[in-house]
C-alpha positions in Angstrom: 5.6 -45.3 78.3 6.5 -48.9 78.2 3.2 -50.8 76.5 2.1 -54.2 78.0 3.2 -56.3 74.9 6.9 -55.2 76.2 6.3 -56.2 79.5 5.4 -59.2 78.8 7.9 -60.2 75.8 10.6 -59.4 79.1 9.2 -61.5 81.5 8.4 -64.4 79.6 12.0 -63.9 78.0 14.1 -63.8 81.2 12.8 -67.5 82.1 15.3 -69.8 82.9 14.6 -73.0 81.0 14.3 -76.6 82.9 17.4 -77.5 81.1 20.4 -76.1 82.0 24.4 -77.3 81.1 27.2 -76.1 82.4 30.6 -76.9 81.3 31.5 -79.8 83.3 28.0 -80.4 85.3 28.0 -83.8 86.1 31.1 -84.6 85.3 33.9 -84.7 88.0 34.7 -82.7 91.0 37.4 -80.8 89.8 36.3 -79.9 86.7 32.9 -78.5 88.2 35.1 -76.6 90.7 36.9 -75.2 88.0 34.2 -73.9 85.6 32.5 -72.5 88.8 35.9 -70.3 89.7 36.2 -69.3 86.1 32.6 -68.1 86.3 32.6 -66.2 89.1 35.9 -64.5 87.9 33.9 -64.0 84.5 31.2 -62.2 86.6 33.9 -60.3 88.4 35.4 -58.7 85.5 32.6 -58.1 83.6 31.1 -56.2 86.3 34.6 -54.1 86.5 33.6 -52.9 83.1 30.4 -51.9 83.4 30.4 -48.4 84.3 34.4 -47.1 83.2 32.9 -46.3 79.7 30.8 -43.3 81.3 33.0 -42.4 83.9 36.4 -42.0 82.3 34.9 -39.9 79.9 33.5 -37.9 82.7 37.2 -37.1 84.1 38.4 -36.1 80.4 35.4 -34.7 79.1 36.8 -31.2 79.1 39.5 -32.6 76.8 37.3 -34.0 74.5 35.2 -31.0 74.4 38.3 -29.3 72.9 39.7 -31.6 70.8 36.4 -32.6 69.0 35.4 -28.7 69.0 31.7 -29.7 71.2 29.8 -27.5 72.4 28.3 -27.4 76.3 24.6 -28.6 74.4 26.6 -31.2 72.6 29.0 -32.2 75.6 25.5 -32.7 77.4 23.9 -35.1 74.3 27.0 -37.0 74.9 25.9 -37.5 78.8 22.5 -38.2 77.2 23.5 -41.3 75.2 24.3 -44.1 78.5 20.4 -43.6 79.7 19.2 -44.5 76.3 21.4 -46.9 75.1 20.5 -48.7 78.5 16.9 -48.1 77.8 16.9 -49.3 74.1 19.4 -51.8 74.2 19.0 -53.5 77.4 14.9 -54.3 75.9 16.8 -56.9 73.7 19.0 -58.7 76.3 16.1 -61.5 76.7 15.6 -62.4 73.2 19.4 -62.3 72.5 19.5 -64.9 75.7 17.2 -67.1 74.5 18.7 -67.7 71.1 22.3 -67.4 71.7 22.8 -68.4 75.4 23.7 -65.2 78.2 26.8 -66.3 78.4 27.4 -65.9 74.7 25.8 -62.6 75.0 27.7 -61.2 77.9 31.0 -62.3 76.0 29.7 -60.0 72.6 29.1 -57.3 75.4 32.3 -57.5 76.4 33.8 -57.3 72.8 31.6 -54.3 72.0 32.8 -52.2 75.0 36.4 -53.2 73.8 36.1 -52.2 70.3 33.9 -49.2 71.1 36.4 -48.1 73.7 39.3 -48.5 71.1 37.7 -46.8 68.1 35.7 -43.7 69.5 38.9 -41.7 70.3 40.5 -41.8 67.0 36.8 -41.3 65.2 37.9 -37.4 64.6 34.1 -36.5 64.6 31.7 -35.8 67.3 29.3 -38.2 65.4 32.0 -41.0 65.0 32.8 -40.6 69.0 29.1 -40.9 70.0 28.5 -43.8 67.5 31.3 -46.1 69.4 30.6 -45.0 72.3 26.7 -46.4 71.7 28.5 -49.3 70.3 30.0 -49.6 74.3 27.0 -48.6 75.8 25.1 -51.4 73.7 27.5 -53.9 75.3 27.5 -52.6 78.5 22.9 -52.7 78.5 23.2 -56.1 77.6 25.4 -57.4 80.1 23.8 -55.2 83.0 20.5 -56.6 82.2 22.0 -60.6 81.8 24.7 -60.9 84.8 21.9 -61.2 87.8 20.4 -63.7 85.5 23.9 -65.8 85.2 24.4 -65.1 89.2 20.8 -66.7 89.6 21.0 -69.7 87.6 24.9 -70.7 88.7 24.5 -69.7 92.5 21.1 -69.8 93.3 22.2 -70.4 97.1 24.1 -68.0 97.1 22.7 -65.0 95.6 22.8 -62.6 98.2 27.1 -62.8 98.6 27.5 -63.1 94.8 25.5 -60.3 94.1 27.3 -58.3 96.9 30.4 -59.4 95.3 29.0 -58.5 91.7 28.3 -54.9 92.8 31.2 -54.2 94.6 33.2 -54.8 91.7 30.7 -52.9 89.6 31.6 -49.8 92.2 35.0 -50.2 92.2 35.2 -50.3 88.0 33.8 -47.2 88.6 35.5 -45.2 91.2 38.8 -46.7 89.2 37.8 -45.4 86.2 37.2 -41.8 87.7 40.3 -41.9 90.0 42.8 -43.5 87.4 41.9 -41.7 84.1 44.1 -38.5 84.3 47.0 -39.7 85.8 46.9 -42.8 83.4 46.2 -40.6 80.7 50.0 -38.2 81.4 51.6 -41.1 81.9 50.8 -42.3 78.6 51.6 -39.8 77.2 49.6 -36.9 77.9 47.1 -37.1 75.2 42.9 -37.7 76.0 43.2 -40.5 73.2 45.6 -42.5 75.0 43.6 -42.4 78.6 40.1 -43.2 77.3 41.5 -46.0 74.7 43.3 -47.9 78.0 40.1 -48.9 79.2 38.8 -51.0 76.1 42.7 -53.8 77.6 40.3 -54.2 80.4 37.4 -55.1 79.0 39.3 -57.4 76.4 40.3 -59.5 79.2 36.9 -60.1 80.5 35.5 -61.9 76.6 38.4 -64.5 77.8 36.4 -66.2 80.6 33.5 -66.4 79.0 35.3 -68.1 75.9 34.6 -71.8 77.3 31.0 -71.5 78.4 30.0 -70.4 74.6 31.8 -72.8 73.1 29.8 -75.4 75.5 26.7 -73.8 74.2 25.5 -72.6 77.5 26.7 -71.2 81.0 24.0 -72.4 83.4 23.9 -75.1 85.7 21.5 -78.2 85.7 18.9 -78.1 88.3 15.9 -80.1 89.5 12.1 -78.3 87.9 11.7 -77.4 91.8 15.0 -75.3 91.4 14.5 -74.1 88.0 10.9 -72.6 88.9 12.9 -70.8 91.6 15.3 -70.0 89.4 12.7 -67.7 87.0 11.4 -66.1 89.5 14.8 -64.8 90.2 15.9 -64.3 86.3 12.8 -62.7 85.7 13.7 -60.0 88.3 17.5 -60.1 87.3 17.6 -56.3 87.4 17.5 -56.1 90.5 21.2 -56.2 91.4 22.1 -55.6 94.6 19.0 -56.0 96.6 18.5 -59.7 97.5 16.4 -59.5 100.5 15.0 -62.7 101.9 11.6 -61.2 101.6 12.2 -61.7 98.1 13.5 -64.3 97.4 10.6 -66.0 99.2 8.3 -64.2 97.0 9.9 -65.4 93.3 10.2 -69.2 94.7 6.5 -69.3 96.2 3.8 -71.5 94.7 3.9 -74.5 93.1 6.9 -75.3 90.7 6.4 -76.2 87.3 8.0 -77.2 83.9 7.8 -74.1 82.0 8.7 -73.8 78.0 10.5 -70.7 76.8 8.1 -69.2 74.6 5.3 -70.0 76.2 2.6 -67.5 76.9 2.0 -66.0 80.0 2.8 -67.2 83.8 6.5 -67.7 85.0 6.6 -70.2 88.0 5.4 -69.1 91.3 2.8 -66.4 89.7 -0.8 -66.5 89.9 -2.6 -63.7 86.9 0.1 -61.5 85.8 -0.6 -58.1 87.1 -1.1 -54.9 84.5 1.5 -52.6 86.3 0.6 -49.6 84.3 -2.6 -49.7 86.4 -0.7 -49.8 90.0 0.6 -46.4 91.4 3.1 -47.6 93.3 4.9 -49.2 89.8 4.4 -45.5 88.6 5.9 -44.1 91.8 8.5 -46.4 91.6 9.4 -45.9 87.8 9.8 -42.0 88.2 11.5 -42.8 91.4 14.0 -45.0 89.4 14.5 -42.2 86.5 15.2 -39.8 88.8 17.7 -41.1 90.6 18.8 -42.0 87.7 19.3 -38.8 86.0 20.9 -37.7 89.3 23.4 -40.5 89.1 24.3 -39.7 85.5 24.6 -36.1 85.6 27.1 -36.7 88.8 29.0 -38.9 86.6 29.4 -37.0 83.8 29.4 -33.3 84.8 30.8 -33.7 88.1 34.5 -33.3 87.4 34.1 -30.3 85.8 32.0 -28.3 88.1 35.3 -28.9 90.4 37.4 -28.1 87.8 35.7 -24.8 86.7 36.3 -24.0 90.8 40.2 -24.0 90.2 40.3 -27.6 91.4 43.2 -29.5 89.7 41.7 -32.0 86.6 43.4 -35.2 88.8 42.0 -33.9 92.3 38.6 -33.8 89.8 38.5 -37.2 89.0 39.9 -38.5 92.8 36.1 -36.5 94.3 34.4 -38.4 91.9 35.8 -42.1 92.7 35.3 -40.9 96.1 31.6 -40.3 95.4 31.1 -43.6 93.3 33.0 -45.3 95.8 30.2 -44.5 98.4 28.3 -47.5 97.0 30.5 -50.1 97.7 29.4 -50.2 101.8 25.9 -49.0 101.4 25.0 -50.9 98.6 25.1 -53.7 101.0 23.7 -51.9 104.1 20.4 -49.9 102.3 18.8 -53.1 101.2 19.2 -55.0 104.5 17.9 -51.9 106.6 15.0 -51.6 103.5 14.2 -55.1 104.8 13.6 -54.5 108.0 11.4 -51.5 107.9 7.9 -51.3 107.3 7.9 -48.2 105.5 11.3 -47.1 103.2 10.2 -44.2 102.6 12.3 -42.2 105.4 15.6 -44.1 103.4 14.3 -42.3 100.4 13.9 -38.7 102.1 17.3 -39.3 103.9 19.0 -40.0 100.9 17.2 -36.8 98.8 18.3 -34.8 102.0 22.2 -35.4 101.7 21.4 -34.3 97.3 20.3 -30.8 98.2 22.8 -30.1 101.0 25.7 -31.5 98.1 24.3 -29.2 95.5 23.9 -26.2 98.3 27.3 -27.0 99.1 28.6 -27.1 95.1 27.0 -23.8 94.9 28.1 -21.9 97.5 32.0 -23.5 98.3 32.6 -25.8 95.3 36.5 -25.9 96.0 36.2 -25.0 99.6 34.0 -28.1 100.7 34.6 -29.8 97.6 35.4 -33.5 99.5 32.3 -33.3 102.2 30.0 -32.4 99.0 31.8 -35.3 96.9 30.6 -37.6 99.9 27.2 -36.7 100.5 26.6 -36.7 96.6 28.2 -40.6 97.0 25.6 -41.2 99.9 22.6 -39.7 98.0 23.2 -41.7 94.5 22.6 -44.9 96.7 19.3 -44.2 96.1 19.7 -47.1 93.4 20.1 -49.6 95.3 17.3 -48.8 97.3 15.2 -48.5 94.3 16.6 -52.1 93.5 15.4 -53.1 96.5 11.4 -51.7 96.3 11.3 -53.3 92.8 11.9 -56.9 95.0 9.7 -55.4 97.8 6.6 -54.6 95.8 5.6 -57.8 94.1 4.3 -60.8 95.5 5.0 -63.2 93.0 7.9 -64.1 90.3 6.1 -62.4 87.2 4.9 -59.5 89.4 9.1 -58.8 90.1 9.8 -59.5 86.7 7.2 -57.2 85.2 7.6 -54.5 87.5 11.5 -54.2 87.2 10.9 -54.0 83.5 8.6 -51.4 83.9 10.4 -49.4 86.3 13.8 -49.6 84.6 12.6 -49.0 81.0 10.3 -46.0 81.9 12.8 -44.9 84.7 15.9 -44.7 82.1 13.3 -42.9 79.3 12.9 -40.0 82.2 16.6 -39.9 82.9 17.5 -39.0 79.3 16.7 -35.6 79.2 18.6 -34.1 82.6 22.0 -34.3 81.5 21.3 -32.6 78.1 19.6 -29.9 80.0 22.3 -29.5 82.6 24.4 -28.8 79.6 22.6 -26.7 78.1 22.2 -24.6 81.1 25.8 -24.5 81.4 26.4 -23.6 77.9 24.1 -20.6 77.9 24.6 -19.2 81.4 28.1 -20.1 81.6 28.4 -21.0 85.2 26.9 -23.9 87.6 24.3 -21.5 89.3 21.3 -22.7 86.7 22.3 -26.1 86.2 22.6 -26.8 90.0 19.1 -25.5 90.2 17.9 -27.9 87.9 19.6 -30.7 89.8 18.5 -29.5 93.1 14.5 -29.0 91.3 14.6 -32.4 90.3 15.5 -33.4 93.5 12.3 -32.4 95.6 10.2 -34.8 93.5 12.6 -37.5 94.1 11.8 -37.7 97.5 8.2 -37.2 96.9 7.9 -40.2 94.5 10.7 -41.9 96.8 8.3 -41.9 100.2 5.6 -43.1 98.1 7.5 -46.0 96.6 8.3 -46.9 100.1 4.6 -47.7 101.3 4.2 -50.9 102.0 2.1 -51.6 99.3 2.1 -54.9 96.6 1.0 -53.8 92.6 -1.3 -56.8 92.8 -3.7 -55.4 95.3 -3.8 -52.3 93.6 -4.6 -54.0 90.0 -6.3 -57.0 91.0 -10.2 -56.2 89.2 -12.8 -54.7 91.8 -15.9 -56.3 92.6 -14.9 -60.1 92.7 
């Protein structure tokens, strides 16, 4: 449980400060068009290395398994350790921000996932292997909690395309990642070192944009205190990538703008008394829905491969079913949150989205190889389920700080719940030595999903249900 002193340390953290440089803001034409291109093509890359950490792994992690001698329970801590890195490390992103400037902290991001990715194959020790890959992980938190802030402040017209732009990247590092692994790794050479190790060139060439924007101490555009109020209203929800419905955007910019000072206490622009959220059951319904889906979304990413591969499907067919599946996202993560919009209840997305989960895992059960690319696409179909969640954190809140305290809420507690499911699946899997128990477990967790899901999706606003009774 996330206490209310967090809470609040986040949303008064992610503010965006009244004044804001950018390399080259005021200065002339050419050089503004410039730094703006090299920022979005910072934003681009980084997003391209955001997810191949987990999902490479995923398309090797029988090789691993043998060469660092794990065990099933062990293989499943590994699939453990991106939920609570994100959890842990993505709590600090703020603080970093405020001293150092996001744009110096996405460029350390991107250093850590390079030197992670180069040092955890040649560790020689399961320890070693998890420790860089936490190292990774750390970067990757950081930057996923920071790059809606960036795409906020630089293109605060334009947040719905960049963020579209953002997350198809984000899917496509992903799918690669899954798709490219094996056959990159036998044409290296053949050995698992070789394939995982590739991906820490990419995100080497991502610290390069960023290079300029640290040196200039900054990476944010100057704007009015009308836009800047905005403008935390929308950093302080920067978690929610992907969603950008004009619902709420509306929201984080309404009420009066004012000069706000980092540090102090209390209200972010556009917010009238910060609501408790731990007192509103729709933030609880939306936090479990968030960990769920998330636990979903990591054990398909990490066990995934080798379901198909333990049902004679070939290690590269493996890892082509999962790009397949991650690659879902690209399309829907734009469609879900305009249809979410336009509802006035989500919570039939949410049931629709559960639905297509069991009839995968039915499906993994009972013809793994057989029906191995319709299950592969209705798993892709049910893990966009996060950018609907995306979307209700938006969707719930009235006000700047209500968005900004909420998506803490939901994605801290959300990523604590998703830590345990893939150290149980492997478990399972260990001790039972098939998929049977383990696909149980996924469909199990499944059924509240949906629950929690249609409940989230009630039109409802946490500051009705915490405003104090009686008044």
């Amino acid at each position: 449980m996330v206490s209310e002193e967090t809470l609040r340390t986040t949303s008064v953290s992610t503010r965006v400060p009244d004044r804001i440089e950018s390399p080259g803001a005021g200065g002339r034409p050419g050089t503004r068009a410039w730094t703006t291109r090299l920022m979005i093509l910072g934003i681009v890359l980084t997003a391209l290395n955001l997810r191949p950490t987990i999902t490479s792994l995923g398309a090797l992690l029988e090789e691993v398994r043998d060469g660092l001698g794990m065990s099933g329970s062990v293989a499943g801590l590994l699939t453990s350790v991106p939920p609570l890195c994100f959890a842990l490390f993505g709590s600090l992103a703020p603080r970093l921000a405020r001293r150092f400037g996001p744009a110096a902290v996405v460029c350390a991001g991107m250093a850590a996932i390079a030197t992670g990715l180069v040092f955890r194959p040649y560790t020689g020790t399961t320890a070693g292997f998890v420790a860089a890959s936490a190292l990774a992980l750390m970067g990757i938190a950081v930057s996923n909690v920071l790059m809606p802030v960036i795409v906020k402040s630089w293109f605060p017209d334009r947040v719905g395309s960049m963020t579209g732009l953002y997350s198809m990247a984000l899917a496509l590092g992903t799918s690669a990642a899954a798709a490219v692994t094996v056959p990159l790794t036998e044409a290296l050479g053949g050995t698992w070192q070789t394939g995982l190790t590739a991906w820490a060139t990419l995100a080497a060439v991502a610290v390069l944009p960023w290079l300029p924007f640290v040196r200039t101490g900054g990476g944010r555009r100057t704007r009015s205190t009308g836009d800047t109020g905005r403008a935390a209203g929308g950093a302080g929800r920067g978690a929610a990538v992907g969603s950008g419905p004009a619902r709420r955007d509306a929201a984080a910019g309404s009420g009066p703008a004012r000069r706000e000072v980092p540090g102090e206490s209390g209200a972010v622009p556009g917010g009238g008394a910060a609501p408790r959220v731990t007192r509103s059951r729709t933030a609880w319904a939306l936090a479990v829905f968030f960990g769920l889906q998330a636990t979903a979304a990591y054990i398909t990413m990490g066990w995934m491969p080798q379901i198909f591969r333990d049902a004679g499907v070939p290690a590269d067919t493996a890892g082509v079913l999962l790009a397949v599946t991650m690659v879902m996202g690209v399309p829907l993560a734009f469609v879900i949150p305009r249809l979410a919009t336009r509802l006035p209840h989500q919570g039939p997305i949410a049931v629709a989205l559960g639905l297509c989960g069991l009839l995968s895992y039915a499906g993994l059960y009972l013809a793994p190889a057989g029906g191995a690319w319709v299950w592969a696409l209705l798993l892709g179909v049910s893990n966009c389920s996060f950018p609907l969640a995306l979307t209700l954190v938006g969707m719930r809140a009235r006000t700047g700080e209500g968005v900004a305290k909420l998506s803490a809420f939901a994605q801290s507690t959300g990523y604590l719940i998703s830590i345990p499911g893939p150290l149980l699946v492997g478990v399972l899997y260990q001790h039972s030595g098939g998929w049977g128990l383990p696909l149980a477990l996924m469909a199990a967790l499944m059924v509240p999903q949906i629950a929690v899901g249609a409940l989230a999706g009630r039109d409802r606003m946490i500051e009705d249900e915490t405003a104090p009774t009686g008044r």
